[in-house]
N, CA, C and O atoms as a DFTB+ gen file, in Angstrom:
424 C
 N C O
     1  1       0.860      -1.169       0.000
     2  2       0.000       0.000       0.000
     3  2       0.898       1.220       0.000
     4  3       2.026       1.167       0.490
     5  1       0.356       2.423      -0.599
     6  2       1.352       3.469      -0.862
     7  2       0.273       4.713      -0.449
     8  3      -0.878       4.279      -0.475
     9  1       0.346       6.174      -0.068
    10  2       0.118       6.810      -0.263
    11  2       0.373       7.496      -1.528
    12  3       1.378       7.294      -2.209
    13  1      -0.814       8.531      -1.902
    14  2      -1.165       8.822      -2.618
    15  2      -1.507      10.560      -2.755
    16  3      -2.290      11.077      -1.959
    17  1      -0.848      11.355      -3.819
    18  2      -1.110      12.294      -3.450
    19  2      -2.094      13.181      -4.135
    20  3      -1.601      13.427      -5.235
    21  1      -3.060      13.684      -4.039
    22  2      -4.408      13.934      -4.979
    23  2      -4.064      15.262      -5.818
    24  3      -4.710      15.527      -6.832
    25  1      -2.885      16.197      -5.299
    26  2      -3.046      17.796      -5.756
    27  2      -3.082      17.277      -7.297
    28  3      -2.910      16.217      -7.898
    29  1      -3.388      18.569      -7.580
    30  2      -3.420      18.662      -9.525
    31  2      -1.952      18.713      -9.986
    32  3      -1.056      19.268      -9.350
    33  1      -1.825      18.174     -10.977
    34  2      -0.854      18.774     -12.347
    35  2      -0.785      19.425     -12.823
    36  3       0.383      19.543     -13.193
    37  1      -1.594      20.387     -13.303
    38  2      -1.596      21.709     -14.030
    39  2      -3.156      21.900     -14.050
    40  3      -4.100      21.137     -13.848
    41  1      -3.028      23.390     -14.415
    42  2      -4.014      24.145     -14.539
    43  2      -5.558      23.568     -14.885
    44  3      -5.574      22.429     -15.353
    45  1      -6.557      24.080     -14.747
    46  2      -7.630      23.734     -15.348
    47  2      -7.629      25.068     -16.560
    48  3      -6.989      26.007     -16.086
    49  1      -8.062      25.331     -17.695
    50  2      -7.780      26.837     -18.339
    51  2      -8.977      26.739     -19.119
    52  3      -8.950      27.210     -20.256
    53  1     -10.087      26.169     -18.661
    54  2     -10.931      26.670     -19.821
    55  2     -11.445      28.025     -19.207
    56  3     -11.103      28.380     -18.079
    57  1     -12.081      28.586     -19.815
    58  2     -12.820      30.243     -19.668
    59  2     -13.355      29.925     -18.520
    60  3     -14.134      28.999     -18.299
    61  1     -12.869      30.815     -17.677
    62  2     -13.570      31.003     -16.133
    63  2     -13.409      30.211     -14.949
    64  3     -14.103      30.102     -13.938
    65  1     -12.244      29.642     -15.339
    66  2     -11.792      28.790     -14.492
    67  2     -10.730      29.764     -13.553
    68  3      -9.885      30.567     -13.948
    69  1     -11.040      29.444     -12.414
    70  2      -9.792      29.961     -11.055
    71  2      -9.612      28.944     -10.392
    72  3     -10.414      28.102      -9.990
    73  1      -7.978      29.081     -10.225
    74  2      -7.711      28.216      -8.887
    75  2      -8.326      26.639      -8.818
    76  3      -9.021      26.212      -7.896
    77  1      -8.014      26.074      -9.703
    78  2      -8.330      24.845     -10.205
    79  2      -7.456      24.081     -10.924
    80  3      -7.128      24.480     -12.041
    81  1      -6.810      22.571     -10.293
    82  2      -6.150      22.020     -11.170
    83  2      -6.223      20.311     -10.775
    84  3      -6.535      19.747      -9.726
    85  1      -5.736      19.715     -12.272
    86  2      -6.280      18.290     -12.519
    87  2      -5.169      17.780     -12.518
    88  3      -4.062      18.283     -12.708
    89  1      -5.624      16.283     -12.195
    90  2      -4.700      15.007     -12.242
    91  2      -5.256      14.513     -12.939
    92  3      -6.484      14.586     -12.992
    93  1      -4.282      13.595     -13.995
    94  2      -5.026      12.512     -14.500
    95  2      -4.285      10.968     -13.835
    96  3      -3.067      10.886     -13.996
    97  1      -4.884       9.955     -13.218
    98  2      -4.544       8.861     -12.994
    99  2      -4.623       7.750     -13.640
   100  3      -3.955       6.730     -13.467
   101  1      -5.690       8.013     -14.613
   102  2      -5.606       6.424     -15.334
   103  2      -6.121       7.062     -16.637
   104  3      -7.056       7.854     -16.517
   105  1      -5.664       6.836     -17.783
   106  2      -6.863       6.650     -18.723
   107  2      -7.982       5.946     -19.310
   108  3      -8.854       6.308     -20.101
   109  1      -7.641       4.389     -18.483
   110  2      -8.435       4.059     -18.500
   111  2      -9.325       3.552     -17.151
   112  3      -8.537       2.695     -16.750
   113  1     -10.185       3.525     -16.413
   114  2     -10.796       3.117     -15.561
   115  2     -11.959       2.433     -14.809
   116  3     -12.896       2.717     -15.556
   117  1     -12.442       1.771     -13.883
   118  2     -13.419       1.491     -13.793
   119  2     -13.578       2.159     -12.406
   120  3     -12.805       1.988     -11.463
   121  1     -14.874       3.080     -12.403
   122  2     -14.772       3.591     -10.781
   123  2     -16.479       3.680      -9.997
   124  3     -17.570       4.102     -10.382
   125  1     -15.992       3.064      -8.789
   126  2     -16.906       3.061      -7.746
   127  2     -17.372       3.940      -6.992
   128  3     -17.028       5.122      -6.974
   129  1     -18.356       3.312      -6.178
   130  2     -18.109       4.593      -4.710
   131  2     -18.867       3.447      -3.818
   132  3     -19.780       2.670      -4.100
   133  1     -18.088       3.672      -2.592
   134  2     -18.165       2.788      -1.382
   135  2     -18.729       2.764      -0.598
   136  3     -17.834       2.515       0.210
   137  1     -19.820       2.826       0.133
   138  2     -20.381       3.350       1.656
   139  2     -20.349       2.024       2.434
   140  3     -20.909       0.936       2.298
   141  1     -19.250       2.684       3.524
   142  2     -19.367       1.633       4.614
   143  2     -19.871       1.959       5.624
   144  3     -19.235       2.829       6.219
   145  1     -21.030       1.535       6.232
   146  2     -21.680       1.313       7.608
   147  2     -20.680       1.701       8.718
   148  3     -19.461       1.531       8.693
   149  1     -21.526       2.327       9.826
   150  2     -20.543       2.118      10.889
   151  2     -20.394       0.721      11.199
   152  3     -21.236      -0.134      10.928
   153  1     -18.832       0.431      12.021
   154  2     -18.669      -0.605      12.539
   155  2     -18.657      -1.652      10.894
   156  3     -18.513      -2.863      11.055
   157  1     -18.755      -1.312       9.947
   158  2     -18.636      -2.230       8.633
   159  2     -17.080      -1.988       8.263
   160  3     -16.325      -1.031       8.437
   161  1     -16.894      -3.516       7.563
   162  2     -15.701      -3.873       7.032
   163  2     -15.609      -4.326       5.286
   164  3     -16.484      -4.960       4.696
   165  1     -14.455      -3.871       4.743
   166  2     -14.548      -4.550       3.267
   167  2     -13.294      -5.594       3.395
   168  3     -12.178      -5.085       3.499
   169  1     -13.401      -7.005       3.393
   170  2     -12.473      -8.156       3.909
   171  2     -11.132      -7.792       3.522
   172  3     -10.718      -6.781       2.956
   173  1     -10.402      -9.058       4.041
   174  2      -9.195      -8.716       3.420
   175  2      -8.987      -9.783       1.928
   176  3      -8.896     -11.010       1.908
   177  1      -8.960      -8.928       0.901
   178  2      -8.950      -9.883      -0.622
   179  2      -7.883      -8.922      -1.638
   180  3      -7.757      -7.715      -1.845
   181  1      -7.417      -9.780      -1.978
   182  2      -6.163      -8.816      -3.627
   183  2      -6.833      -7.848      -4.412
   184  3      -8.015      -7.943      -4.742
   185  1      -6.136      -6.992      -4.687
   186  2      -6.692      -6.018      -5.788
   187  2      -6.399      -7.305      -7.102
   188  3      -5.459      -8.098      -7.159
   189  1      -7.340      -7.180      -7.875
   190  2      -7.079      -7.748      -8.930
   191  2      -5.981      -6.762      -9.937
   192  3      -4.961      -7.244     -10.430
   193  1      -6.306      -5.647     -10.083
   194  2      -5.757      -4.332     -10.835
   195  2      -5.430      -3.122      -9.756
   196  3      -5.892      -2.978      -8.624
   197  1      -4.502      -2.315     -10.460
   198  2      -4.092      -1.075      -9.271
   199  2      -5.593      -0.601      -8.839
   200  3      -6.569      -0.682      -9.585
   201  1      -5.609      -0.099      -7.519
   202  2      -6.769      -0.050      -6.871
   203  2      -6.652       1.620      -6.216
   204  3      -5.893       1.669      -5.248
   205  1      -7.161       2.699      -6.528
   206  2      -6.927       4.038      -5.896
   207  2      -8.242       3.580      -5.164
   208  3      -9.128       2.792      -5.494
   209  1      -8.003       4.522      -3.822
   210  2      -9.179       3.913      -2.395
   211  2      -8.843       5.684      -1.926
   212  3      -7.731       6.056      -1.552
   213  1      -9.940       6.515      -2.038
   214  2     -10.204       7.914      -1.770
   215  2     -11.065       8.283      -0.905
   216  3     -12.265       8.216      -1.171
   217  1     -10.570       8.788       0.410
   218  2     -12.081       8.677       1.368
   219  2     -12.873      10.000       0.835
   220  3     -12.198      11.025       0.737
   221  1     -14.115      10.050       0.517
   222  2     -14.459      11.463       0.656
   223  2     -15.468      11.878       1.793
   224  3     -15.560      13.012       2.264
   225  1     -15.954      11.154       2.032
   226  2     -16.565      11.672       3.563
   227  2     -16.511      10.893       5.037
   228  3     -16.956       9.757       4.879
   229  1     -16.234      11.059       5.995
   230  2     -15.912      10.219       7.576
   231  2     -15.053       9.798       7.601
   232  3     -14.266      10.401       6.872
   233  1     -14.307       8.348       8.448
   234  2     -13.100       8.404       8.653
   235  2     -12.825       6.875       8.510
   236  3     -13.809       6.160       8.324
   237  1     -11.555       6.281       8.579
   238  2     -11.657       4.803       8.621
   239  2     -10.415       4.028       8.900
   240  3      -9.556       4.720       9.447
   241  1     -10.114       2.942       8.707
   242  2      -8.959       2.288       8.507
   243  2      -8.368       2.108       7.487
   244  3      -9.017       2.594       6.561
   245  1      -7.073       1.466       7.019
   246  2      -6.814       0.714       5.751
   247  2      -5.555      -0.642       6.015
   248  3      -4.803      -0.620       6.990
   249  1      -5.534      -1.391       5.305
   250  2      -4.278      -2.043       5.142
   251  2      -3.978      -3.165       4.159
   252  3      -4.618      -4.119       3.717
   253  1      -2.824      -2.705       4.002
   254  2      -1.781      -3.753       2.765
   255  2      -1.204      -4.909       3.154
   256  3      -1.606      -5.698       4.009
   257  1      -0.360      -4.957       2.565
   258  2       0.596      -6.091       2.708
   259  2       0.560      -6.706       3.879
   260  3       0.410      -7.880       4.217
   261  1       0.743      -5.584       4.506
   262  2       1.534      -6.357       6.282
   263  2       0.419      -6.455       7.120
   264  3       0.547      -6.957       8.236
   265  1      -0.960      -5.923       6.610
   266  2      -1.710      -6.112       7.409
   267  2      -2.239      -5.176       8.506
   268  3      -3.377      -5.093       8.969
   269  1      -0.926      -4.373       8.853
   270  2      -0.753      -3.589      10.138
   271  2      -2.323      -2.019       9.346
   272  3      -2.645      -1.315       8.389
   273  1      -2.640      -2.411      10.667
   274  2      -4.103      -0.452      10.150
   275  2      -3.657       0.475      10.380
   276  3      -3.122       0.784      11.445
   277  1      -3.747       0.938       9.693
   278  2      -3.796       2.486       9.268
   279  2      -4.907       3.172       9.262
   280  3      -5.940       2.706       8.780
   281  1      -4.819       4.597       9.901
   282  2      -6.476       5.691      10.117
   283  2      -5.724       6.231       8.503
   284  3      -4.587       6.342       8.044
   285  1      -7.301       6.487       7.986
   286  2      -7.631       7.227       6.637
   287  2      -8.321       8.588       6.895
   288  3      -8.839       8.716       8.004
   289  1      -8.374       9.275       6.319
   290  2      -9.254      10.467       6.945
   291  2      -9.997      11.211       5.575
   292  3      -9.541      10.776       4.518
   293  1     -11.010      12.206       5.432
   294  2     -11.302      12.239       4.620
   295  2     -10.346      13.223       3.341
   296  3      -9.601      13.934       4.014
   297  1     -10.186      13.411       2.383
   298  2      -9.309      13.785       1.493
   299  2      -8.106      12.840       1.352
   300  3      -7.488      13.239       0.365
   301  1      -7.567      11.909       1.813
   302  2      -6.178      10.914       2.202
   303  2      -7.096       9.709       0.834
   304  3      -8.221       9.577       0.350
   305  1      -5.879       9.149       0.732
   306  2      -5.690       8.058      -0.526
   307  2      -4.934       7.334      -0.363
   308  3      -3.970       7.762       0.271
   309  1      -4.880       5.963      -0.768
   310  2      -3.965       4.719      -0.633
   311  2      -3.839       3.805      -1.833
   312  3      -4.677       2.913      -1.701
   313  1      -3.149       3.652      -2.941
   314  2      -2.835       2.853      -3.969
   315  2      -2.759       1.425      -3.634
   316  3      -1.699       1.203      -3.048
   317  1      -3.428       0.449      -3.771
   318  2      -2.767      -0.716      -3.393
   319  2      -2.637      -1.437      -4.798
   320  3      -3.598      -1.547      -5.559
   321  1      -1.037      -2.044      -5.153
   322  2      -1.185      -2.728      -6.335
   323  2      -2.168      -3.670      -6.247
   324  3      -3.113      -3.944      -5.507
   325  1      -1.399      -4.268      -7.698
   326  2      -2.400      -5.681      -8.384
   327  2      -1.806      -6.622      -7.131
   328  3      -0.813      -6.457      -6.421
   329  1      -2.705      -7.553      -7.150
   330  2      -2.365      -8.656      -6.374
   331  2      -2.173      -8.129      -4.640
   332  3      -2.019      -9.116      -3.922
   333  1      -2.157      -6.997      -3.978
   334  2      -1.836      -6.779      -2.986
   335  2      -2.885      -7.213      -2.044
   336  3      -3.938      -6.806      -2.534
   337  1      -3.078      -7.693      -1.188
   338  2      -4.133      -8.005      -0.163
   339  2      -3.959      -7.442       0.204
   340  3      -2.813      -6.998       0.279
   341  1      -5.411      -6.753       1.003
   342  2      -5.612      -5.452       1.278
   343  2      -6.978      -5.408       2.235
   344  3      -7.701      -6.402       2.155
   345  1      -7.289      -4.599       2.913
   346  2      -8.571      -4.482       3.794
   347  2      -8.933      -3.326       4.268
   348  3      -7.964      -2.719       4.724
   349  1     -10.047      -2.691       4.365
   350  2     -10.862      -1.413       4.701
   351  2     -11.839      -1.402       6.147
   352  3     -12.351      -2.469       6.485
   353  1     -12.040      -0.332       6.864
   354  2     -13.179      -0.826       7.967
   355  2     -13.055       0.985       7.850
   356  3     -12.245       1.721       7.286
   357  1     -14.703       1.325       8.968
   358  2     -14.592       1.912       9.645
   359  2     -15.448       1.650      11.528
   360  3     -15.940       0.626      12.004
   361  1     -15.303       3.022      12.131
   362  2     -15.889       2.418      13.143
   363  2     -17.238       3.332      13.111
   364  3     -18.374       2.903      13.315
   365  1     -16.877       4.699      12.810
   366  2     -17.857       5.658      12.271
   367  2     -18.879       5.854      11.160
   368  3     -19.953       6.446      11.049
   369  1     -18.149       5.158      10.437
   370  2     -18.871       4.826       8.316
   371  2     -18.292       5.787       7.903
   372  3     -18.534       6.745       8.638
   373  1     -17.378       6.144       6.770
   374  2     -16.990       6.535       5.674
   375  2     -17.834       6.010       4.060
   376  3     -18.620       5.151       3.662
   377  1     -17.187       6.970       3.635
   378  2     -17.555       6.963       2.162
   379  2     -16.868       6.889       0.720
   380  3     -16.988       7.893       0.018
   381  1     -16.318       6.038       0.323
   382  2     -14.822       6.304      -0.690
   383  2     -14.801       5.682      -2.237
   384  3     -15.076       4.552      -2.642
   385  1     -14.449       6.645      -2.798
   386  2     -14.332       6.520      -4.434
   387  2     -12.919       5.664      -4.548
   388  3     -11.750       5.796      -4.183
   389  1     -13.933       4.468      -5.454
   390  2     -12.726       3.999      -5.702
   391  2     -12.436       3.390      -7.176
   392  3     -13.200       2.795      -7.937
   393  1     -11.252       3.693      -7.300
   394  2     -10.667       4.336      -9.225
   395  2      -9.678       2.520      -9.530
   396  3      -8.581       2.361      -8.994
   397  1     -10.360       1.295     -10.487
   398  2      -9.380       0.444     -10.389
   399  2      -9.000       0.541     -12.209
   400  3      -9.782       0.842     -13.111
   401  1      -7.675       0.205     -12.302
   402  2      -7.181       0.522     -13.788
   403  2      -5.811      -0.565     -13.628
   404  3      -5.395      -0.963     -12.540
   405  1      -5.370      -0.845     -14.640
   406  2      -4.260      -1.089     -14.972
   407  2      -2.922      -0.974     -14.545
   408  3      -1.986      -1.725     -14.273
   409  1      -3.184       0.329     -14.585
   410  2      -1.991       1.323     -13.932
   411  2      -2.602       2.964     -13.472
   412  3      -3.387       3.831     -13.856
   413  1      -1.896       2.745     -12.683
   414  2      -2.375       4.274     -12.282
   415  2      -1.290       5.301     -11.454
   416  3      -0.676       4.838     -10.493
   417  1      -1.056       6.908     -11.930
   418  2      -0.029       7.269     -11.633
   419  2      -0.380       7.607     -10.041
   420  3      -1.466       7.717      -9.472
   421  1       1.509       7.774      -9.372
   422  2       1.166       8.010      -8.004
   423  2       1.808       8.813      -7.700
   424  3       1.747       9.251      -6.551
């Protein structure tokens, strides 16, 4: 599992745009969105494909490889490759977009 950092790459510039800028992570993708229950868990199973895991609202756990948890918070991100076993909870319920592709930049 890796952190992940969300700021933009450059500018947004169409007409009327301020203070706005994009990432691109995958071109190609398949993307979710998650709601976990309080006290709900998503097991521990492999990403099949790179897996971006984005909280956007409440708070939660995460973990990779080693297993060991990690607090997520909302705006925070975690890459877990292909094949990585991996696991999610919260105790509060969170809410998280999640982006799986091929590859995805980090």
């Amino acid at each position: 599992m890796r952190r992940v950092e969300l700021a933009g790459e450059r500018e947004v510039t169409a007409p009327g745009s301020v203070g706005a800028r994009v990432r691109r992570l995958s071109a190609e993708a398949h993307v979710v969105v998650i709601e976990v229950e309080p006290g709900g868990v998503v097991a521990r199973h492999p990403a099949a494909v790179a897996q971006l895991f984005a909280l956007i609202r409440g708070s939660g756990w995460v973990s990779g490889a080693d297993g060991e948890r990690e607090p997520i918070a909302t705006g925070e991100a975690v890459v877990w490759d292909p094949g990585e076993e991996h696991e999610s909870g919260s105790v509060e319920g969170m809410t998280v977009l999640v982006v799986e592709a091929e590859s995805l930049a980090s």
